[in-house]
N, C-alpha and C positions, 0 to 999 in steps of 0.2 A: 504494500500500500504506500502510496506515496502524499505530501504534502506540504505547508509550506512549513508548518510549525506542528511538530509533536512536544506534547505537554507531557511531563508525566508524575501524575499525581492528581487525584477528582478531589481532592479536601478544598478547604474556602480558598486556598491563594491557588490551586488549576483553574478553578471556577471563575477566578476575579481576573486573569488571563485568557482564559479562553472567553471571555466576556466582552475583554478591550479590545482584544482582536478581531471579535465578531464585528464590534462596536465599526473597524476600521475594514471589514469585510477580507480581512484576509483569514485563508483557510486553516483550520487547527483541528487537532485531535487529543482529545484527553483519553491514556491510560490510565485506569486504575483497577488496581490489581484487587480489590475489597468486590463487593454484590451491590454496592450501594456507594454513592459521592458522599463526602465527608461522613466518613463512616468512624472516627475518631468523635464528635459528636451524636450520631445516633446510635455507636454499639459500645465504646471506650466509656466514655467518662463516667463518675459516678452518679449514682440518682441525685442527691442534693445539690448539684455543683451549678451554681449560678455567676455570670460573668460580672468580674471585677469591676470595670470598669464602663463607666456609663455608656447607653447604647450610640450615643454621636461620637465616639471613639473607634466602636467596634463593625463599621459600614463597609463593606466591600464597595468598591467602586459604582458608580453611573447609579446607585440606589438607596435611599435612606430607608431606614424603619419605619414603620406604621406610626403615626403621632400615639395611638394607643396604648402605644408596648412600654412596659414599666423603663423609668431610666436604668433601672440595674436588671438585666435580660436573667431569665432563668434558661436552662437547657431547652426548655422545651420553643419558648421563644425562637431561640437562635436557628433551629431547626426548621422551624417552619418559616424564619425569612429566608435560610440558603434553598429550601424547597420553591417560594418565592421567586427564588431569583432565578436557579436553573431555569424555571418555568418562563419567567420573563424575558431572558436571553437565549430561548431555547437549546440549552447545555443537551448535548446527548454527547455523557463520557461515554468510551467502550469497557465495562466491567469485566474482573475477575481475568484482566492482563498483567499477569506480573512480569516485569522487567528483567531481565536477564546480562543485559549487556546495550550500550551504547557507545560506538566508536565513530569519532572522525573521518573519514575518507579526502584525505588532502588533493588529491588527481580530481575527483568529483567534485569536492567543496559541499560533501551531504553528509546526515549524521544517519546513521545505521541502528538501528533501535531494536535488538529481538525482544521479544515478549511471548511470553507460555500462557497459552488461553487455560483457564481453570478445567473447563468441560471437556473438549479435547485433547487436552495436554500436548497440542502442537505447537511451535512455533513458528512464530510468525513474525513477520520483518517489514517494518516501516522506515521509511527515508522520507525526510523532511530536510530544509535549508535550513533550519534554526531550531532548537534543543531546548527545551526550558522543563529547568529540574524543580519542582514543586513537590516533590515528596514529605514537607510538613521538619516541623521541628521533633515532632512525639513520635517517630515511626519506630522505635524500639527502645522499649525501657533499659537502664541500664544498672546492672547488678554489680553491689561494689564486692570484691573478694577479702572476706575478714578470716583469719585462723579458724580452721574449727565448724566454716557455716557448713560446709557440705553433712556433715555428720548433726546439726542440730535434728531434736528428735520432733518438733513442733512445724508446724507448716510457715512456710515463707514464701511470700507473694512482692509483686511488684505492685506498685497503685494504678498501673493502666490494665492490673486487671479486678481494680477493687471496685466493687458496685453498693455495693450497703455493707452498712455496720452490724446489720442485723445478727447476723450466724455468731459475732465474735462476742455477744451476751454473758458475761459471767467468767469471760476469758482474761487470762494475762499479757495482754498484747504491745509489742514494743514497735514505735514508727519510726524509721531511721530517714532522719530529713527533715530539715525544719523550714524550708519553703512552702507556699500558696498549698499545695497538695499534702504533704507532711502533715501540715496545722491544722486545715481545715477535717481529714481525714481521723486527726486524734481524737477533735471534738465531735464527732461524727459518732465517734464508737466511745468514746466519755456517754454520749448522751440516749447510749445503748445500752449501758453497764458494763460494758469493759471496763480492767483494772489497765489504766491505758497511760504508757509512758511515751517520751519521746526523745532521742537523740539528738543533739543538736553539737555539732561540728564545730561552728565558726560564727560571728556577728552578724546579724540582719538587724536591718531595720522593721518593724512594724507599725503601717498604719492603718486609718480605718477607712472604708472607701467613701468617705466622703472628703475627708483630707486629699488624697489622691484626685477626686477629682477639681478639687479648688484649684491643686496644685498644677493639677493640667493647664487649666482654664487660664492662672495666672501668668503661667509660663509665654502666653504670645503677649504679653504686657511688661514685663521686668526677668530679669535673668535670672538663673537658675540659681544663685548664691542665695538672694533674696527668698525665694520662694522653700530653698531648706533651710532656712534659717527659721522660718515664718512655720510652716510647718514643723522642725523638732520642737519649738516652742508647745505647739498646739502638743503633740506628744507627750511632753513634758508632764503638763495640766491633764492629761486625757490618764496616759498608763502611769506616772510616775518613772521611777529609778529601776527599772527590771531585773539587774545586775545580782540583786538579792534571788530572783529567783530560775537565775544562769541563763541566763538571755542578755547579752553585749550589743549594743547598737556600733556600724561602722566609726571610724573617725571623717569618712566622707559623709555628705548629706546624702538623705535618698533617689533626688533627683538629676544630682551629677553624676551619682552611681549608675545609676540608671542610661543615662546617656553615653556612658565611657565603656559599661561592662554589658548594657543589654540585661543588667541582672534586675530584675522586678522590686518592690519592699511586698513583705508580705503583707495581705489583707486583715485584719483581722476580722473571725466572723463570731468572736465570742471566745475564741479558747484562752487568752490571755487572762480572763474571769478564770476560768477555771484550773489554769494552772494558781494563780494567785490564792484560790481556795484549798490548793492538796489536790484538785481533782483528776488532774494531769502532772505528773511527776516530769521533770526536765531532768534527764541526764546527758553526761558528756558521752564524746565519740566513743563508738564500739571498736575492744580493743581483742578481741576473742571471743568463740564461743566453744561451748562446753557439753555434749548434749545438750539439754535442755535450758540452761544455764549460760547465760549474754557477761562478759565483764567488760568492764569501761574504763577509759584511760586515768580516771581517780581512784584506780581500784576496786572498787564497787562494784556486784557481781549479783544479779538479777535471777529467779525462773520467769520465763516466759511459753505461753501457747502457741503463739505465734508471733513473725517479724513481719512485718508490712514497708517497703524500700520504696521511700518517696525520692528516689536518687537521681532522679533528672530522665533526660535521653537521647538514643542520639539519632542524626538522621544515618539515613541506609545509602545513600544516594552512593558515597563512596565504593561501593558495595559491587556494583556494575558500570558506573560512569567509566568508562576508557577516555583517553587524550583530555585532561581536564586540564593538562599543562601544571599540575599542583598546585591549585586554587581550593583545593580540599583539606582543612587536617583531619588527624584522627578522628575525631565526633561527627566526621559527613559535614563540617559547616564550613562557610566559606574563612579562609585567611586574609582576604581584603576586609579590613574592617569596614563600618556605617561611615558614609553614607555608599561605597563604590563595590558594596557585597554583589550586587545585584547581576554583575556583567562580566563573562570569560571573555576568552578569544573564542572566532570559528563560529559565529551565530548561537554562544551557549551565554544562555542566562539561568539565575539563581530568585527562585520566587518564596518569600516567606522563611526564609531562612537568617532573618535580622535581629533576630529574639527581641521585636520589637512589638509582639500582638498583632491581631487584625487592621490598626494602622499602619505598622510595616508592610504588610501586605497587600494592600490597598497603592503603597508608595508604590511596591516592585513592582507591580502589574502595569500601570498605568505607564513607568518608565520602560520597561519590558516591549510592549505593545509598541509605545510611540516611536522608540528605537529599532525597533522591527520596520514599523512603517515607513522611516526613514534611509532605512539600508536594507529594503528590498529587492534591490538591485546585484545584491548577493553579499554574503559576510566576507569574501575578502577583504584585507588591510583593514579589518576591526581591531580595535586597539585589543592588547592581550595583556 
């Protein structure tokens, strides 16, 4: 099959790509290898999980939100504006293509794309002028290797396959990670009766998501110094001194942090009440485990049910991407930091890969697209 651009990846940034490019009439095709598009939202996430950050933040391109829809989207929400929108910009991914390999062909100036169709398990090979890798930031959770985990006798999961709290009722359960998923996830199973601790590695900040969104708001008005300043203040008054209950804020603010590392503050949705109470035990980094038995780097040595790994994750893209010219590290993300993630050599671009949320993604696409449109004429002498 041939075309001008293969996408690969149907989650919201193939969708907000193969959109603009509709949008600019030139030809696309979305691979994804799932039964369904953003299927990271309708079969991944867990039940409770409602988006951070207000809905005029989280807009895929050429479309806003219904005036109805709460400022703060629940899953279900979100779901039925990407259903929405496929609809609107009549999206037909081709499902249940998993990718296998994409190569360059320097003689041709085309990229070579196999993919294994789920149902027939043949492969099948698309050539397109231009290459755009949308495979998501969440496409494989990633397990960190501590002494001892292979032999714990308790179950241990990753959180992209955690759904409710419910099962872990009356259990000793420990969350390794203390990000957006980590925290939200403790308080989840706190509020299910788990005896529910949680690991916590290194400083974050935590706000509340109304703070986050001032701080957005304020940010096209005054710089970013001001607007952390202005905010830890509010922190200050809101949580107190957290330190007493092993939680460290950076020495950077949250929102330069944010802008330099892509690194988010966590939300709070409650659980800092409930650590504050006994209800959520904070422990340090996991230094071993022991059958059944967690120890931690103050020494302190735990039984647990189960481990729940809110440990990030990585993309796949590295996986099968051929000639990427090494524009990839380890984790499948790009090495060109923000704002110039978005663009290889050889007509390959990088969509959603900015660890920037659904406005980074909104930014790739629309760059993506217009730079396509502009060097139609073929990706030779693209910058690389």
């Amino acid at each position: 099959m041939k075309t001008e651009v293969v996408i690969v990846g149907g989650g919201p940034s193939g969708l907000a790509v193969s959109a603009c490019l509709s949008r600019f009439s030139i030809p696309n095709v979305i691979l994804e290898r799932e039964d369904c598009y953003g299927s990271l939202w309708k079969k991944r996430v867990y039940d409770r999980v409602k988006l951070h950050l207000a809905k005029e933040f989280c807009e895929l391109p050429h479309m806003h939100h219904p005036r109805a829809t709460h400022t703060f989207m629940s899953r279900d929400d979100f779901v039925r504006y990407l259903d929405d929108y496929v609809s609107h910009f009549g999206l037909r991914p081709l499902f249940g293509k998993s990718v296998e390999s994409a190569t360059f062909d320097s003689d041709s100036r085309m990229w070579a794309v196999s993919a294994r169709d789920a149902a027939t398990g043949e492969v099948e090979e698309h050539l397109s002028r231009f290459l755009v890798v949308a495979t998501g930031e969440n496409a494989e959770g990633i397990l960190p290797s501590f002494r001892g985990l292979d032999g714990f006798t308790g179950e241990i999961l990753h959180s992209c396959h955690f759904k409710s709290a419910a099962r872990f009722a009356g259990k000793r359960v420990l969350v390794v990670g203390s990000g957006n998923s980590g925290m939200e996830i403790a308080f989840d199973l706190c509020n299910y009766g788990a005896q529910t601790s949680i690991s916590v590695r290194g400083p974050f900040h935590v706000l509340t998501k109304e703070m986050v969104y001032m701080g957005m708001v304020m940010l096209n008005h005054v710089s970013v110094q001001i607007v952390d300043a202005l905010v830890l203040l509010m922190c200050r008054f809101q949580f107190g001194d957290l330190s007493g209950f092993g939680i460290i804020r950076p020495s950077e603010g949250p929102f330069s942090l944010k802008a330099k590392t892509g690194r988010s503050p966590v939300i709070d949705v409650g659980t800092l009440g409930k650590i504050k109470r006994g209800e959520i035990k904070v422990m340090k980094e996991v230094a071993g485990v022991a059958g059944g038995e967690v120890r931690f780097t103050d020494g302190e040595t735990r039984s647990f049910d189960a481990i729940i790994f809110a440990t990030g994750y990585r993309s796949t893209a590295a996986d099968w991407l051929q000639d990427d010219g090494g524009l990839l590290n380890e984790e499948g993300f790009p090495k060109r930091a923000f704002p110039d993630h978005w663009k290889g050599g050889n007509g390959l671009f990088f969509a959603g890969l900015s660890r920037r949320g659904l406005a980074g993604v909104a930014m790739d696409a629309k760059k993506i697209a217009e730079d396509i449109k502009t060097y139609q004429g073929g990706p030779s002498g693209r910058s690389t």
